[in-house]
C-alpha positions in Angstrom: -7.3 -34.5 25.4 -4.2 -35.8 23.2 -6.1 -34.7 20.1 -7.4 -31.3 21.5 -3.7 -30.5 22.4 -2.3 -31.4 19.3 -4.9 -28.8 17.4 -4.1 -25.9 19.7 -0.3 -26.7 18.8 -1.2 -26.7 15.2 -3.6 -23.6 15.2 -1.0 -21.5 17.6 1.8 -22.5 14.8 -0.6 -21.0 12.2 -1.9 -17.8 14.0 1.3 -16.9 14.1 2.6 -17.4 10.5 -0.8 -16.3 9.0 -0.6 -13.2 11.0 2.7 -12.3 11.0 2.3 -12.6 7.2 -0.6 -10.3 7.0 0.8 -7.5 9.5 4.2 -7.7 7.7 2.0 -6.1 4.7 0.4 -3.8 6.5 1.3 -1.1 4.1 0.2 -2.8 1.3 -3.1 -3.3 2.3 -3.1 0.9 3.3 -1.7 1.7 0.1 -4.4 -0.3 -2.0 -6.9 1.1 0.5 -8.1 -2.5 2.1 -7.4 -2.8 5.6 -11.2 -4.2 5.5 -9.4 -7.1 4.2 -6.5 -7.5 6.4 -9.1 -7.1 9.9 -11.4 -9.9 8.5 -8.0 -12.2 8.1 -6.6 -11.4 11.2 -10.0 -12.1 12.6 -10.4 -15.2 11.0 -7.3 -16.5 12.4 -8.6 -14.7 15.9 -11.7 -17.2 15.8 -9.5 -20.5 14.5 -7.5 -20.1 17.4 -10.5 -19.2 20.0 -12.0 -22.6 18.5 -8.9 -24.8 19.0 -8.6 -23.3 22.4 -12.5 -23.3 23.5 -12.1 -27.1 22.5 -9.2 -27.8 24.6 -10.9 -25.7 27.7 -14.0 -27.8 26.9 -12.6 -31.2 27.1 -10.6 -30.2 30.2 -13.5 -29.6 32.0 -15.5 -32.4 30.6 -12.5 -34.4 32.2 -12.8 -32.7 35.4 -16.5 -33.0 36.0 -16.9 -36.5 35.1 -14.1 -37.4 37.7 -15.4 -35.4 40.5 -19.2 -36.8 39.8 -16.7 -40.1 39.7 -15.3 -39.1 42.9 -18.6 -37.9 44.7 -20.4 -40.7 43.8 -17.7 -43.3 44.9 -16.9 -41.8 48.3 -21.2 -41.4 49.1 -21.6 -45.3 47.8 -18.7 -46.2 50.7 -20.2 -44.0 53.2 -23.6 -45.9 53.1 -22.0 -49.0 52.6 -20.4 -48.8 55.8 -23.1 -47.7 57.5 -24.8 -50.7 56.1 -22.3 -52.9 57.0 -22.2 -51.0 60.7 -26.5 -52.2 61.1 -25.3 -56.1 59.9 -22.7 -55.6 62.6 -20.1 -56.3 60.5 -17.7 -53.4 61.4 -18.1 -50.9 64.6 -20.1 -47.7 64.3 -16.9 -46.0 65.1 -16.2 -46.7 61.1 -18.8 -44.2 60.7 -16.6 -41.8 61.9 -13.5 -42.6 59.4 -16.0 -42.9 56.6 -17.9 -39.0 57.6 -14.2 -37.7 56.9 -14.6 -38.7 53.2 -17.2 -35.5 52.9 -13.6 -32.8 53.1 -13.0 -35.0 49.9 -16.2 -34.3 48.5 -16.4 -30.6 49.1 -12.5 -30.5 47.7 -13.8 -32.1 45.0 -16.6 -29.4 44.6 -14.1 -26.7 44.8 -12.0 -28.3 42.2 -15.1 -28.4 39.9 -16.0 -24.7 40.3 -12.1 -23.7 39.2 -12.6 -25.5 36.2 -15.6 -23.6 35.6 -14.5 -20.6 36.0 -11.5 -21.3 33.3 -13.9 -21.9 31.1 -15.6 -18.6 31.5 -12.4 -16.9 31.6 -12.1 -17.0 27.7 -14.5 -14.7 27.3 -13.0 -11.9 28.1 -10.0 -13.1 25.9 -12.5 -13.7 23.1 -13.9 -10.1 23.8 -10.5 -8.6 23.8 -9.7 -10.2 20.5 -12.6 -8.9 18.8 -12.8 -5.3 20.1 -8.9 -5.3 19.1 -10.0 -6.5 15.6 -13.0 -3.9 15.1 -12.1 -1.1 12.3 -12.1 2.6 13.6 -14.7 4.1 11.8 -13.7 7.7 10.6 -16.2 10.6 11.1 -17.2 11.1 7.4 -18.2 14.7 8.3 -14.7 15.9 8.4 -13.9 15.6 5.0 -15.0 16.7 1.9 -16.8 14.0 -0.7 -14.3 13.5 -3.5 -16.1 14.0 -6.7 -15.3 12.4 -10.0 -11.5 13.2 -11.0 -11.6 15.9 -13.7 -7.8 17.3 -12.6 -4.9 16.1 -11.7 -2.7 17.1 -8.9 -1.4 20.5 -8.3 1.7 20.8 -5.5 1.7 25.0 -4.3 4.7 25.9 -2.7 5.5 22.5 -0.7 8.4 21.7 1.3 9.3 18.5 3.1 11.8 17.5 6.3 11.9 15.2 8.8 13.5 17.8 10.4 12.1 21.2 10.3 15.1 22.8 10.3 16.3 20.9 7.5 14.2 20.4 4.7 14.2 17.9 2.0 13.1 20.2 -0.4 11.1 23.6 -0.7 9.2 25.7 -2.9 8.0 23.3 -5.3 5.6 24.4 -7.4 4.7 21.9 -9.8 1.0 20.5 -11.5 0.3 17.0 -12.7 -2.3 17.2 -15.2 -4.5 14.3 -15.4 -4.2 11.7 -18.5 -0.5 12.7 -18.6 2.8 10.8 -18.0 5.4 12.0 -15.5 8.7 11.3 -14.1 10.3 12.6 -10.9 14.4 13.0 -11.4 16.8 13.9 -8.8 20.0 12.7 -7.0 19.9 10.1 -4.0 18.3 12.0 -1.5 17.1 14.4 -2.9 13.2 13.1 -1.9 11.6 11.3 -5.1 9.9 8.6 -3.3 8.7 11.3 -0.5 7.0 13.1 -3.1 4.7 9.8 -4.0 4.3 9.8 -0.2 2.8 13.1 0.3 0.2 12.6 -2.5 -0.5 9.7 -0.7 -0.7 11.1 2.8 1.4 8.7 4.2 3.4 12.4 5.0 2.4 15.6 5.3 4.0 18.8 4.0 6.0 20.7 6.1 4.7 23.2 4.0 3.0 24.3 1.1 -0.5 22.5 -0.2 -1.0 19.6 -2.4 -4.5 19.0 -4.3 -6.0 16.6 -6.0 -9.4 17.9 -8.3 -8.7 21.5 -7.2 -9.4 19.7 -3.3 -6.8 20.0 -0.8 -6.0 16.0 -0.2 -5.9 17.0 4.1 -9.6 17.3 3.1 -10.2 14.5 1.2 -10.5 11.0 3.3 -8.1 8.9 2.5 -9.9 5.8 1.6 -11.7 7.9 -1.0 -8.1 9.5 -1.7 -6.3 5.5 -2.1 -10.0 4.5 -4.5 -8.5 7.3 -7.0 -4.8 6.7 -6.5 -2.3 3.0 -7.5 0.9 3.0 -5.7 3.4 0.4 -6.7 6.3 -0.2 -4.4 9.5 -0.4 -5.2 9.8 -3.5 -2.8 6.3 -5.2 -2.6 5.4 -7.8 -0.2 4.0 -10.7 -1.6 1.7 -13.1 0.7 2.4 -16.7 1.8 -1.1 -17.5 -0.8 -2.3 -17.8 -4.1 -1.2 -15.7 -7.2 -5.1 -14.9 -7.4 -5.1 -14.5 -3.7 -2.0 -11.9 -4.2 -3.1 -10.0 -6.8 -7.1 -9.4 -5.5 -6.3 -8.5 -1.9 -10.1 -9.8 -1.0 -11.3 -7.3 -4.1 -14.2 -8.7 -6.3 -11.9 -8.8 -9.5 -12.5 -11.7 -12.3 -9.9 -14.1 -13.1 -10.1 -13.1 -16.6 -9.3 -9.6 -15.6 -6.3 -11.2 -13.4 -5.3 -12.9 -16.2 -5.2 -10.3 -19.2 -2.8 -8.1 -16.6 -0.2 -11.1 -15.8 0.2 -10.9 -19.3 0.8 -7.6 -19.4 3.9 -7.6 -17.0 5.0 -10.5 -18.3 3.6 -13.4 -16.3 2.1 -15.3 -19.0 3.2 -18.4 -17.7 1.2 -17.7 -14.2 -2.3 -16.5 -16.1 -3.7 -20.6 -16.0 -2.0 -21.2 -12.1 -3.9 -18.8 -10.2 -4.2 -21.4 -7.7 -0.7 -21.9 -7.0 0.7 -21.2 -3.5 3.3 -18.4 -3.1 5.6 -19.3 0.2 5.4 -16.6 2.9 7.6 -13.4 1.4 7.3 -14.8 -1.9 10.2 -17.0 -1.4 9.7 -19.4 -4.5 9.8 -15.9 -6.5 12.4 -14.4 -8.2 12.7 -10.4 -7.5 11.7 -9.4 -10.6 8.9 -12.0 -10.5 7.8 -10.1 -7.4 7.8 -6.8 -8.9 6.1 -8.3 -11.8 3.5 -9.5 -9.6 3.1 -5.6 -7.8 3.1 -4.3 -10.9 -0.3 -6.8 -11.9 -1.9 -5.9 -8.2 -1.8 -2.8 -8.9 -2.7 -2.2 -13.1 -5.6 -4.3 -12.6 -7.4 -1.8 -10.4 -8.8 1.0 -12.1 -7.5 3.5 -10.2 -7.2 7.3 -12.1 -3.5 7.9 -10.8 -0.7 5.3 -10.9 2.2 6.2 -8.9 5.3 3.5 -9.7 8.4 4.0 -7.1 10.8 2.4 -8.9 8.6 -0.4 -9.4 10.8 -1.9 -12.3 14.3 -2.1 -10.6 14.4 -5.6 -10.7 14.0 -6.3 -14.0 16.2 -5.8 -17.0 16.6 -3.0 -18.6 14.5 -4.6 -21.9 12.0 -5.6 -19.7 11.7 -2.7 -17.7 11.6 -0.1 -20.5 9.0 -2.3 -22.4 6.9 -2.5 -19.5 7.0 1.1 -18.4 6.4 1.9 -22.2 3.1 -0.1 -21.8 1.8 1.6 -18.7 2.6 5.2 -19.6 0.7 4.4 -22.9 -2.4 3.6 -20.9 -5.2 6.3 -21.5 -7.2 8.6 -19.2 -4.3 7.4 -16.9 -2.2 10.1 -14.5 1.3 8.6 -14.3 4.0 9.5 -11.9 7.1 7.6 -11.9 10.5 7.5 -10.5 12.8 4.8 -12.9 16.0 4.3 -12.7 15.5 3.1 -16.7 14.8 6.6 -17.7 16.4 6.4 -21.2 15.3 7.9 -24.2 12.8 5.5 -25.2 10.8 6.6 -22.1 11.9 10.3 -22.2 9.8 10.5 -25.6 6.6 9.3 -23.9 6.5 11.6 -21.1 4.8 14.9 -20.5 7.0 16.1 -18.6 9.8 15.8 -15.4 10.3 16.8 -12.1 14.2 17.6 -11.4 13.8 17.8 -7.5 17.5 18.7 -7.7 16.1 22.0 -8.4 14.4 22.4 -5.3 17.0 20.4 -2.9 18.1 22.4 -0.2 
């Protein structure tokens, strides 16, 4: 019983943690289109926890039904004992009588055993609860439109943007993203440069106006097909209490000499031969620019069609920033949309072209 206590103590410290760590990334996990992932964690925690807890219910019961057999057995044995005793003559029949009110033990004994029961079958319900929470909505595939291989890029007609509608962000922005080419979004604070990156990944909708991807409207495309196509970095990423590898795959199928080749890329050379090394929950034992290093590595080694940085190079210095912007917008067959705030001339000469939302601010 000690031990059994002791584990549900232990697993309840890490259900929390663990999950608390995965739902804190929640976005994360939308943006790189792999909730799968996150409801198979959470449900692994779920069934550690149901374990420790079916163990502790199990030896509790055990417990309680060994010492009401205990108890039955020991109060029948003195019942015929002192009606053995009453035939030798030994004590009155009247004895009889004390002895007969043993049986209200034995039935409060019974009692006791069915309660214990029944706490035992009361998990289930809990158990049932956890997994029905943990099941993934499937979406109705019919409503939206099979995205087909990406031959365009993304084309915003007439789109405005508020939280309020009375007073939008922006409006009238016309404005087409051709795919394999570089672009930056420019504007003063608040004038919506990271909302843009939102509404192409639907994370918003346009108060008005259209936005396609591959002449599609994207309200038709699903968005798990839409997130396959499209690598949004964060400006601040949430790293997992886990490995680097563990970090940087999400659950994915990706080889560590793929994970590898990208840490060099962003400059976490030093990390390519520690895969296994533990990252504290938050990423604590990183620096921030380690951290948006490490985004930056989730998300270049998927080979998604559109990259979509928000800011993703704040962190760093401006040498390291610009160097590493320089590689990604020289990537080919690659759609890049960026907001920097290292937009300098070295970067200016590799881009297509910019989007000065100060031109559409209200």
């Amino acid at each position: 019983m000690n031990e059994a206590t002791v584990r549900i103590a232990e697993s309840n410290h890490s259900f929390v943690s663990k999950t608390t760590n995965l739902l804190s990334g929640f976005s994360t996990f939308f943006i790189f289109n792999n909730l799968s992932y996150l409801v198979t964690e959470l449900k692994k925690e779920f069934s550690n926890l149901e374990q420790a807890k079916n163990t502790q219910t199990y030896f509790m019961a055990k417990v309680a039904i060994i010492g009401g057999l205990g108890n039955v057995i020991g109060q029948i044995s003195s019942y015929a004992l002192t009606g053995y005793l009453a035939l030798l003559g030994q004590v009155t029949i009247g004895m009889l009588t004390t002895t007969g009110s043993l049986s209200s033990s034995v039935f409060n004994t019974v009692g006791n055993l069915s309660q214990y029961i029944a706490a035992i079958n009361s998990v289930e319900p809990l158990i049932d609860k956890i997994n029905n929470t943990a099941e993934v909505v499937d979406i109705n595939e019919d409503d939206f439109q099979k995205l087909p291989p990406i031959v365009s890029g993304v084309k915003f007609n007439d789109v405005a943007f508020g939280y309020n509608e009375n007073q939008p962000i922006f409006k009238h922005v016309d404005y087409t993203f051709e795919l394999g080419k570089k672009y930056a979004i420019s504007g003063d604070s608040g004038t919506g440069k990271s909302t843009v990156l939102n509404l192409l990944i639907k994370n918003l909708k346009p108060s008005n106006g259209s936005i396609s991807l591959n002449n599609t409207s994207i309200e038709a495309i699903k968005t798990s097909d839409l997130l396959n196509q499209i690598t949004y970095i964060e400006q601040k990423p949430y790293v997992f209490n886990g490995t680097v590898r563990e970090n940087i795959s999400l659950g994915d199928n990706i080889s560590d000499q793929k994970i590898k080749e990208v840490l060099k890329s962003v400059g976490l050379s030093n990390y390519a031969d520690k895969l296994n090394l533990i990252i504290t929950e938050n990423g604590n034992n990183f620096s921030g620019g380690q951290k948006q290093r490490l985004a930056l590595a989730r998300g270049l080694v998927r080979d998604s069609k559109i990259i979509l940085l928000d800011e993703s190079t704040s962190s760093l210095d401006e040498k390291t920033a610009t160097s590493i912007e320089k590689a990604i917008l020289n990537l080919p067959d690659k759609l890049v949309i960026m907001i920097s705030h290292h937009l300098n001339d070295a970067i200016r000469n590799e881009l297509d072209g910019i989007l000065n939302l100060n031109d559409f601010a209200v």
